[in-house]
ZADO-1210 file (C-alpha; in nm, 4 decimals, padded with zeros to 6 digits):
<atoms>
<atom x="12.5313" y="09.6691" z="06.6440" code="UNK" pos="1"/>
<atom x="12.7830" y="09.3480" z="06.5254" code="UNK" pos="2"/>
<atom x="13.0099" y="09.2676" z="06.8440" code="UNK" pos="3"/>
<atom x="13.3519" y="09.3879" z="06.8393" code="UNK" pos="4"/>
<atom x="13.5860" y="09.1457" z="06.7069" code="UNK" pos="5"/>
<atom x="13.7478" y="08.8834" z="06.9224" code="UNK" pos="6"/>
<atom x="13.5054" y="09.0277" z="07.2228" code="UNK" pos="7"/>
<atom x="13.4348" y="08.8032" z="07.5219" code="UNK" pos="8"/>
<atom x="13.0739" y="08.6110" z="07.5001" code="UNK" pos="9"/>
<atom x="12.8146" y="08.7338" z="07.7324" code="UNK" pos="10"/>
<atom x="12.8683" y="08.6365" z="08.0698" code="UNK" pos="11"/>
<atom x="12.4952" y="08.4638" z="08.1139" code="UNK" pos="12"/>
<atom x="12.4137" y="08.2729" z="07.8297" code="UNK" pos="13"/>
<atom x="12.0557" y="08.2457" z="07.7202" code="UNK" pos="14"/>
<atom x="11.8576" y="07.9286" z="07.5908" code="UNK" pos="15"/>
<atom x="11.7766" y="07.8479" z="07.2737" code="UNK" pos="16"/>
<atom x="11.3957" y="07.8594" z="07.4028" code="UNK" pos="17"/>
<atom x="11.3907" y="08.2185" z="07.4906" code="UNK" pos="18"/>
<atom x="11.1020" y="08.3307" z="07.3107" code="UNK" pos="19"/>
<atom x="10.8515" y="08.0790" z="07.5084" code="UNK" pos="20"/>
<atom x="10.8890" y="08.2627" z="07.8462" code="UNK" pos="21"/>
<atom x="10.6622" y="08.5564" z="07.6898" code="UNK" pos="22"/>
<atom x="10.3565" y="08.2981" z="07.7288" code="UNK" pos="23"/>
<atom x="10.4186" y="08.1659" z="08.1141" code="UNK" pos="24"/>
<atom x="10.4876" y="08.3050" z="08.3937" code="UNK" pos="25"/>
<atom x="10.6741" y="07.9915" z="08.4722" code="UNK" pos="26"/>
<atom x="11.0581" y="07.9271" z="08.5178" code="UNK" pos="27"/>
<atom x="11.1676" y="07.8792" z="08.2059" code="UNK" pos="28"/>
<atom x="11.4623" y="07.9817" z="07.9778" code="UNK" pos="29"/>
<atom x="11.6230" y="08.1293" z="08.2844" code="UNK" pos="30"/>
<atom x="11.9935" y="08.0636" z="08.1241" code="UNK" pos="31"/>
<atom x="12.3174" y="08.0214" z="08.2570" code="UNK" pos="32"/>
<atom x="12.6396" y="08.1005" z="08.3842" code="UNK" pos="33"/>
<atom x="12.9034" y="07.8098" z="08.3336" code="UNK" pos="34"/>
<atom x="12.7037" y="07.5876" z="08.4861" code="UNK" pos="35"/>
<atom x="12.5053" y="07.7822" z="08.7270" code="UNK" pos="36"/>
<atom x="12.1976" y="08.0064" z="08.7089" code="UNK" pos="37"/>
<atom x="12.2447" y="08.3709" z="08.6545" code="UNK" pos="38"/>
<atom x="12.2741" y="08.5587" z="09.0317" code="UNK" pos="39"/>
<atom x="11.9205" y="08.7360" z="08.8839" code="UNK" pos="40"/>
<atom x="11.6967" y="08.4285" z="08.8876" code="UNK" pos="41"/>
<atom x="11.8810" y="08.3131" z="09.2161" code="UNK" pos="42"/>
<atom x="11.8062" y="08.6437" z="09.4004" code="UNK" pos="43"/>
<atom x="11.4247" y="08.5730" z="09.2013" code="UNK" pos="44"/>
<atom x="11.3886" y="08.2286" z="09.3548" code="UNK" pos="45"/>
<atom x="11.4711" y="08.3512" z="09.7145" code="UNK" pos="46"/>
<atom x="11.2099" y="08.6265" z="09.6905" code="UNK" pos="47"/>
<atom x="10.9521" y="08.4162" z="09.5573" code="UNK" pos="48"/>
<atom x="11.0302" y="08.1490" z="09.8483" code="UNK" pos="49"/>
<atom x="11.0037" y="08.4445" z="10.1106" code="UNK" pos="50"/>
<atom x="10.6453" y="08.5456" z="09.9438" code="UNK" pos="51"/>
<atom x="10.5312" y="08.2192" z="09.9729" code="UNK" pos="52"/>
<atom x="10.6216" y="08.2093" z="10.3801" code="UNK" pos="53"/>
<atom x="10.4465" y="08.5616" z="10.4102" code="UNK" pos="54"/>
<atom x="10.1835" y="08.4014" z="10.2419" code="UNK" pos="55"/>
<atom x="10.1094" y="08.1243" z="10.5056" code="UNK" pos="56"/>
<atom x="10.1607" y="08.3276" z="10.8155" code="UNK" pos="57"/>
<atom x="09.9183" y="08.6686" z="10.6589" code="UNK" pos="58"/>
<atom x="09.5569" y="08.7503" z="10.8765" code="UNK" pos="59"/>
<atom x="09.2364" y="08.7614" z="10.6708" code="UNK" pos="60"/>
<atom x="09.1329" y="09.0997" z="10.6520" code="UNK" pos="61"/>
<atom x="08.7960" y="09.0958" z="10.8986" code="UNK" pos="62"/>
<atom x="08.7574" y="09.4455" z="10.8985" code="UNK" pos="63"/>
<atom x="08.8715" y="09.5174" z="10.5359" code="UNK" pos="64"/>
<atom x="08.6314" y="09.2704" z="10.3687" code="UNK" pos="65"/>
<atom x="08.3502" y="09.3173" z="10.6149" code="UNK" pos="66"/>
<atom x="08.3355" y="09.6566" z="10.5272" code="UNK" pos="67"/>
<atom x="08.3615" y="09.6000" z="10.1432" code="UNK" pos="68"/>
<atom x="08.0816" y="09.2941" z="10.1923" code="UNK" pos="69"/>
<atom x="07.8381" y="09.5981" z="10.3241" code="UNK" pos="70"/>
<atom x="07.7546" y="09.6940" z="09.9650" code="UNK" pos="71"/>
<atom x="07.5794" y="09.3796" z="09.9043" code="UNK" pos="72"/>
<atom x="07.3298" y="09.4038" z="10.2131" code="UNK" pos="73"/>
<atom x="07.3866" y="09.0522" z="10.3260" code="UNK" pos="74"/>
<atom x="07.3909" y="08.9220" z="10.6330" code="UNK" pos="75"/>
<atom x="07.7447" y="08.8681" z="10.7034" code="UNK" pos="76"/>
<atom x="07.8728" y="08.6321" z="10.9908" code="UNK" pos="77"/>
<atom x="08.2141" y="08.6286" z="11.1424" code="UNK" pos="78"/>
<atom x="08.3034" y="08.3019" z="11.2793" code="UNK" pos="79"/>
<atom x="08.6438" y="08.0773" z="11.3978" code="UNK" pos="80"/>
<atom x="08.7450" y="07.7357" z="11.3673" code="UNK" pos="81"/>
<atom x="08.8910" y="07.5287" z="11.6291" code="UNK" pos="82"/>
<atom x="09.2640" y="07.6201" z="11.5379" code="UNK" pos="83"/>
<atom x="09.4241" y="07.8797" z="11.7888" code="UNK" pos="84"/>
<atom x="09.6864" y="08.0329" z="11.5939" code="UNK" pos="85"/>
<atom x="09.8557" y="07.9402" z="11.3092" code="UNK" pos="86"/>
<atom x="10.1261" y="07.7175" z="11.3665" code="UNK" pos="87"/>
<atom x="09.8593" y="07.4616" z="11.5269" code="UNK" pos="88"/>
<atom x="09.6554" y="07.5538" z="11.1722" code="UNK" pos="89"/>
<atom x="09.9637" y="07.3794" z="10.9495" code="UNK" pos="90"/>
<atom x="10.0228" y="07.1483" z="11.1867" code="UNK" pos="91"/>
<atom x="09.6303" y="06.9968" z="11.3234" code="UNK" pos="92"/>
<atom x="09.4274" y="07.0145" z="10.9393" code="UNK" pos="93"/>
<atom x="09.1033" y="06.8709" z="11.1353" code="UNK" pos="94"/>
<atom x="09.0744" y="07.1846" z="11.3709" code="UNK" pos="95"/>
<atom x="09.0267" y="07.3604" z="11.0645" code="UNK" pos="96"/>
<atom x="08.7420" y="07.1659" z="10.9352" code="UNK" pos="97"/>
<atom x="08.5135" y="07.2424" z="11.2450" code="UNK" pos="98"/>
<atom x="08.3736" y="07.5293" z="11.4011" code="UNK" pos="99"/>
<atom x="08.5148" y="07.6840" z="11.7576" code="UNK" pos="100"/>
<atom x="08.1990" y="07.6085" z="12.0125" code="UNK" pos="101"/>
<atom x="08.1298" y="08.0045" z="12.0393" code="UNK" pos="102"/>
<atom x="08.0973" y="08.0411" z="11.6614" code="UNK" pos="103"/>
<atom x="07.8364" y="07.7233" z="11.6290" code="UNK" pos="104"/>
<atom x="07.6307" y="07.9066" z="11.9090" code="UNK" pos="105"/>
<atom x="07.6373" y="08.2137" z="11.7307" code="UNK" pos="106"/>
<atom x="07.4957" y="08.0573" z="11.4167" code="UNK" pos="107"/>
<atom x="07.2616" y="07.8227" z="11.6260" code="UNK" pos="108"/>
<atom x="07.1278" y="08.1621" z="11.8437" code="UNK" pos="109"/>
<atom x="07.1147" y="08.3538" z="11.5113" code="UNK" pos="110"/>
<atom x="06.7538" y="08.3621" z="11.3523" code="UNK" pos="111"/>
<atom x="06.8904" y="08.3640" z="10.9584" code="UNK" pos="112"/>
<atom x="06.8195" y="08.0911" z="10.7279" code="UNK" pos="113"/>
<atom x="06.9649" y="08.1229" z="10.3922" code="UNK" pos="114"/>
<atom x="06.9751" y="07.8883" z="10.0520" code="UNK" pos="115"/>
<atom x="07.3087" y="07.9834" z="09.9674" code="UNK" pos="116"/>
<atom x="07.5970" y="08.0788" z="10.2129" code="UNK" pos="117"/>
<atom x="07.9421" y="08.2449" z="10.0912" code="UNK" pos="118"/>
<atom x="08.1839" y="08.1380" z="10.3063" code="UNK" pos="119"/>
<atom x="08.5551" y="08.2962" z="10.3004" code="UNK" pos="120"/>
<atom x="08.8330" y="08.1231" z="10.4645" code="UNK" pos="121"/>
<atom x="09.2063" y="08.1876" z="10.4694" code="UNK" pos="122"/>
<atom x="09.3154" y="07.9348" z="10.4221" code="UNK" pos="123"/>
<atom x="09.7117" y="07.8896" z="10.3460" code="UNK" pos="124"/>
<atom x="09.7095" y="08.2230" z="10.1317" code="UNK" pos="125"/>
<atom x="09.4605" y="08.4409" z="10.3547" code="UNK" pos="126"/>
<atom x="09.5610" y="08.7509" z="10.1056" code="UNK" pos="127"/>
<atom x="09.4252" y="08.5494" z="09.8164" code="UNK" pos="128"/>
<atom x="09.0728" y="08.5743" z="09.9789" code="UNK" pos="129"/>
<atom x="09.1443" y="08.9858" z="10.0274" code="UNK" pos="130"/>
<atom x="09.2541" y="09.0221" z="09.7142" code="UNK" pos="131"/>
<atom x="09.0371" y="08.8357" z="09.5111" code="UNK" pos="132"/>
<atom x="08.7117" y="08.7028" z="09.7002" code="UNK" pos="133"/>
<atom x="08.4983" y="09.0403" z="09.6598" code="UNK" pos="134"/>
<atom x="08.5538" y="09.0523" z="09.2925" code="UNK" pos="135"/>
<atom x="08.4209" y="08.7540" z="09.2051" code="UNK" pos="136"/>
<atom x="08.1485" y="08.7951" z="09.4364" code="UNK" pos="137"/>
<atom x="08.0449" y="09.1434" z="09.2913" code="UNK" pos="138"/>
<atom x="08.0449" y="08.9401" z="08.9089" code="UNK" pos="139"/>
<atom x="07.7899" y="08.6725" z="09.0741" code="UNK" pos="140"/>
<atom x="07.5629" y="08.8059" z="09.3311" code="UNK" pos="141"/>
<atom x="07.3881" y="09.0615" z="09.1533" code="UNK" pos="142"/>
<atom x="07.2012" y="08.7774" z="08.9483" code="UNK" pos="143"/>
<atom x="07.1168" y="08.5242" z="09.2254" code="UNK" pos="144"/>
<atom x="07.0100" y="08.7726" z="09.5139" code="UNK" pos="145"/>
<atom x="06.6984" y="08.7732" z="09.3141" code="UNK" pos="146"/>
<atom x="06.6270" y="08.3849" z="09.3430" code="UNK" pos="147"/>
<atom x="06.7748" y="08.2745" z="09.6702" code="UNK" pos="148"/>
<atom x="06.8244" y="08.3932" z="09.9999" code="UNK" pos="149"/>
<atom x="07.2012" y="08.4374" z="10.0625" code="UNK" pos="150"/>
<atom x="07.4532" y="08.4822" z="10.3507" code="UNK" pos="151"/>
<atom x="07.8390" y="08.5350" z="10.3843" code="UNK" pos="152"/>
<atom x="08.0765" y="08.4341" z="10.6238" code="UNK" pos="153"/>
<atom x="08.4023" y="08.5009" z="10.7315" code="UNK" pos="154"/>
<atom x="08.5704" y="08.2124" z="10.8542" code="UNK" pos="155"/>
<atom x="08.9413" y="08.2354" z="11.0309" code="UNK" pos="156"/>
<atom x="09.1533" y="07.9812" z="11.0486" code="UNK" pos="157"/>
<atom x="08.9490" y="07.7093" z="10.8197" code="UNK" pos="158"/>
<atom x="08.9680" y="07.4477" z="10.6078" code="UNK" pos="159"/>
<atom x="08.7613" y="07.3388" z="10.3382" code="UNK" pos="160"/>
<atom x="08.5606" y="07.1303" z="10.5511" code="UNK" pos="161"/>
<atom x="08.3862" y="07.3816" z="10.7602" code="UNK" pos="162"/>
<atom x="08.1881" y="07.5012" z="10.5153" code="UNK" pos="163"/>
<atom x="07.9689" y="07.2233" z="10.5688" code="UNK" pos="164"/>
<atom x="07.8986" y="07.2726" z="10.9330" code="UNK" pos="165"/>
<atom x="07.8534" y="07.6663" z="10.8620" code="UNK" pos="166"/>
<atom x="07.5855" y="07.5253" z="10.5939" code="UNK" pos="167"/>
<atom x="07.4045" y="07.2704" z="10.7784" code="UNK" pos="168"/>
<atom x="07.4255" y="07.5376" z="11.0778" code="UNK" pos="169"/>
<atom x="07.2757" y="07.8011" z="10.8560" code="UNK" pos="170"/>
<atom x="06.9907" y="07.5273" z="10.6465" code="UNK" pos="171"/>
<atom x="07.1465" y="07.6606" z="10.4110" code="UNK" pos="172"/>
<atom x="07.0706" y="07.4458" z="10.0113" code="UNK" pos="173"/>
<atom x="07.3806" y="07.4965" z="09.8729" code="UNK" pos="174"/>
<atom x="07.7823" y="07.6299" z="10.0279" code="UNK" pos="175"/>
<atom x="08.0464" y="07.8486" z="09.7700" code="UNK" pos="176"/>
<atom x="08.3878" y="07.8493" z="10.0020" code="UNK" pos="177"/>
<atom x="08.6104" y="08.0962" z="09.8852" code="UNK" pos="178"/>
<atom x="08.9627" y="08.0015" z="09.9771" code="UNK" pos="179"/>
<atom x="09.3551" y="08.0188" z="10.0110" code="UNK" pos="180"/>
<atom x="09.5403" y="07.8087" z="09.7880" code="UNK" pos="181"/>
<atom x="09.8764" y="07.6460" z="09.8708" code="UNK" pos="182"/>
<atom x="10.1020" y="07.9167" z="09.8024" code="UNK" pos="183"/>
<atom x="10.3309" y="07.8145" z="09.4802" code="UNK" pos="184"/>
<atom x="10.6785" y="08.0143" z="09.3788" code="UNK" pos="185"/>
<atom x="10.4583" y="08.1893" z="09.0931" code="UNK" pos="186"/>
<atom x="10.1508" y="08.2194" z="09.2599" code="UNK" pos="187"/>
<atom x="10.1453" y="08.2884" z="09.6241" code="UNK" pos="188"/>
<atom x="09.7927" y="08.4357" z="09.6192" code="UNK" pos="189"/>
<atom x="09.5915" y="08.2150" z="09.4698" code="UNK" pos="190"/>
<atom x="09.2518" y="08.1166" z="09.5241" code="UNK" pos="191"/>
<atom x="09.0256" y="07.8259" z="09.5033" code="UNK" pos="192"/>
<atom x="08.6474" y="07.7739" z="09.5240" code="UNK" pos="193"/>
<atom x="08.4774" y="07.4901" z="09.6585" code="UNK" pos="194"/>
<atom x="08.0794" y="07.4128" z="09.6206" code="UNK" pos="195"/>
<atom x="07.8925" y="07.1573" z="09.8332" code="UNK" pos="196"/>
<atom x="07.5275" y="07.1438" z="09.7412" code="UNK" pos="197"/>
<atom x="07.3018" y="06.9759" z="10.1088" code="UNK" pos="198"/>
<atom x="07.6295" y="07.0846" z="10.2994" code="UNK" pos="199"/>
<atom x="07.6448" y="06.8702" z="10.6001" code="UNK" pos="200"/>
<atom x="07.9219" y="06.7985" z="10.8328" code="UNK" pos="201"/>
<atom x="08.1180" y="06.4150" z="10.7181" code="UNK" pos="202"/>
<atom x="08.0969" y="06.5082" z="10.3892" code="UNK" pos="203"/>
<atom x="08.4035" y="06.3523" z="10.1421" code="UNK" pos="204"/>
<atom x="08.5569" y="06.5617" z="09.8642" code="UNK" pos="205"/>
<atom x="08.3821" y="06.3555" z="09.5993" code="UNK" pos="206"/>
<atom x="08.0328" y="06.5842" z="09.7164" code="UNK" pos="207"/>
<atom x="08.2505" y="06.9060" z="09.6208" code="UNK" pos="208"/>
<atom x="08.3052" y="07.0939" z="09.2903" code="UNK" pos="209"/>
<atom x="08.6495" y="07.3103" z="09.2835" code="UNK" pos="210"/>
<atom x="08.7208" y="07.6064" z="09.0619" code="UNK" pos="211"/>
<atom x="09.1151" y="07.6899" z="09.1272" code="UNK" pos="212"/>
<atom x="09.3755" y="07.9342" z="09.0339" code="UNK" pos="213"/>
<atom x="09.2005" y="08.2250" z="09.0303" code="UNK" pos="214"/>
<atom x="09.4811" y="08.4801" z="09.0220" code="UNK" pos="215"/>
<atom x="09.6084" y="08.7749" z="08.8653" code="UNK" pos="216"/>
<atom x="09.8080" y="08.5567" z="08.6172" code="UNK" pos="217"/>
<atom x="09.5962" y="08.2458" z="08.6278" code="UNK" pos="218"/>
<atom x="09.2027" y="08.2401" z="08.6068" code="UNK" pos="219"/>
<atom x="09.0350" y="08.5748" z="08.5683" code="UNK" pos="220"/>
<atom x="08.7570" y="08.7102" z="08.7898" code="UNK" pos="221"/>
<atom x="08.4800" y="08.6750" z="08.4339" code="UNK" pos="222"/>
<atom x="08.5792" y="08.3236" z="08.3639" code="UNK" pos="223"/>
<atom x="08.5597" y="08.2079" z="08.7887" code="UNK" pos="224"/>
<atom x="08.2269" y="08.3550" z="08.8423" code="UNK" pos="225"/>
<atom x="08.0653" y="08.2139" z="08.4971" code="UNK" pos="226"/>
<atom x="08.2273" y="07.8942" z="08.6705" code="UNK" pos="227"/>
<atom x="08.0551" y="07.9495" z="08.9983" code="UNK" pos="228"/>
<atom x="07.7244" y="08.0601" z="08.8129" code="UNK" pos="229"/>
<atom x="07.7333" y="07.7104" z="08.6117" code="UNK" pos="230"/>
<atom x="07.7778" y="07.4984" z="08.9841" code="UNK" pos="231"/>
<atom x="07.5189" y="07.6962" z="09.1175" code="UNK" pos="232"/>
<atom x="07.2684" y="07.6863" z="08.8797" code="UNK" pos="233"/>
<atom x="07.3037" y="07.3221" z="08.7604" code="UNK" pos="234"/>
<atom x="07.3772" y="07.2193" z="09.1775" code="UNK" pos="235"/>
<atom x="07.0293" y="07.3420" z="09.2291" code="UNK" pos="236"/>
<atom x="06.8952" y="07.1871" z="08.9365" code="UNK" pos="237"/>
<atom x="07.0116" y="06.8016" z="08.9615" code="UNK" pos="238"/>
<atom x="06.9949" y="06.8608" z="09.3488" code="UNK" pos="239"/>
<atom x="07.3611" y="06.7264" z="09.3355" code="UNK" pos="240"/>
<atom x="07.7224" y="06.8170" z="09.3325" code="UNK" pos="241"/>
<atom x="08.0491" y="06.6993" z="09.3492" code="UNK" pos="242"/>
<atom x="08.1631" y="06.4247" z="09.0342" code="UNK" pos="243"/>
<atom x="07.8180" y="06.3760" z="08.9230" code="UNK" pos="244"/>
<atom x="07.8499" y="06.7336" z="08.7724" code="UNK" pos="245"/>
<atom x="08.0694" y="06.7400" z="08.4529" code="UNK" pos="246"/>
<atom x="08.1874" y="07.1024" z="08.3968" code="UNK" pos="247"/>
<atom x="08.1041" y="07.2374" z="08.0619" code="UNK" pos="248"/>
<atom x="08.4150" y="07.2432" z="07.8601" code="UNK" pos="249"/>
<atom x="08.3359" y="07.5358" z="07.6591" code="UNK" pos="250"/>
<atom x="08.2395" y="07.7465" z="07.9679" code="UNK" pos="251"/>
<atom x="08.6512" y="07.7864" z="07.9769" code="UNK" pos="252"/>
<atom x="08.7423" y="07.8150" z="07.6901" code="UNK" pos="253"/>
<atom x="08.5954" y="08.1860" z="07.6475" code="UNK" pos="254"/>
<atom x="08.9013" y="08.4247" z="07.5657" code="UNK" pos="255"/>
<atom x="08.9384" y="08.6455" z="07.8632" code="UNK" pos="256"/>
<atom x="08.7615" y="08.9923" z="07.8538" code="UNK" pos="257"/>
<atom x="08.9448" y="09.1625" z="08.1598" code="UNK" pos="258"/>
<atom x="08.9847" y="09.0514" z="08.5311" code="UNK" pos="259"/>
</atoms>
């Protein structure tokens, strides 16, 4: 329908780049009002910013994962870091990164030994782990179960680090930490991976592999676990991880099939 004569332009005007915002999530071609943004995108921002608080301050979901964890028939161990609550979390990173003195006895007194331990941690997005930890898990496990002994734990309250002393507690060959991301405005649940082959406590990040963004709008569940799979398999082969492994380019660049 051609505007009616001599009518008044739209009140937000949109950018020439329009059309790109159907390939990111991103904020992009958002437009304008005189020289503001529209009230839409403002009220957007705001919401975004409060999801990304809720985000930081969210439990992870002991019961609700241990009881989805059941289906694999893995021992499954629920431990705590030094942190105790979350505002010393934010504020005291190097709590995080060691175990509280009752969880290390638990692991010590426990008579598992494993060559692999899963270890899920909130993190700063604990719902990342709820929502997405399982699913990747369920893509992976089924094909290493076979060839090593594995373990899971549930980890409140930690940092990257403490997957180290939860390996080396365990004997454990090789640690997969499934974790909370730094919430973003467009991705407040996402979730990283990080994989530490002879896990031991003092490790530096240059030991770890990461796999990051996993997310409903970022890397899908196929894609992260082929990821994890690669890490794993070639960790146990070079008995090595961390920047001596160069990730196969082509092992992302698969179209996704579904998350």
């Amino acid at each position: 329908m051609e505007p009616a004569p001599n009518a008044p332009p739209p009140i937000v005007q949109p950018d020439s780049w329009t059309a790109l915002s159907a390939y990111t999530n991103a904020r992009i071609a958002l437009g304008n009002v005189g020289g503001s943004l529209p009230l839409r995108e403002v009220l957007a921002v705001k919401l975004a910013h409060a999801r990304t608080q809720d985000a930081l301050v969210r439990p992870l979901d002991i019961a609700g994962l241990t009881a989805q964890l059941g289906a694999f028939r893995l021992p499954v161990f629920v431990l705590k870091s030094r942190v105790p609550d979350r505002n010393t979390y934010l504020t005291r990173p190097d709590l995080g990164r060691r175990l509280h003195p009752d969880s290390v006895v638990s692991l010590q007194a426990s008579s598992q030994s494993v060559d692999l331990v899963f270890v899920l941690a909130d993190g700063l997005s604990a719902e990342a782990v709820n929502q997405h930890s399982v699913a990747v898990l369920t893509r992976v496990l089924p094909g290493l179960s076979a060839r090593y002994r594995c373990g899971i734990a549930l980890v409140e309250q930690g940092r990257v680090a403490i997957g180290d002393e939860i390996g080396a507690l365990l004997r454990a060959r090789f640690t997969a930490l499934f974790i909370g991301e730094r919430p973003g405005l467009s991705s407040p649940q996402s979730m990283g991976i990080y994989t530490t082959f002879a896990p031991q406590i003092g490790l530096t990040d240059e030991r770890r592999n990461c796999i990051s963004n996993i997310h409903t709008d970022g890397l899908p569940y196929n894609q992260a676990s082929d990821a994890l799979s690669y890490l794993i398999t070639t960790s146990f082969a070079r008995q090595i991880s961390g920047v001596a492994i160069n990730m196969d380019e082509n092992l992302l660049s698969i179209p996704p099939t579904g998350s």
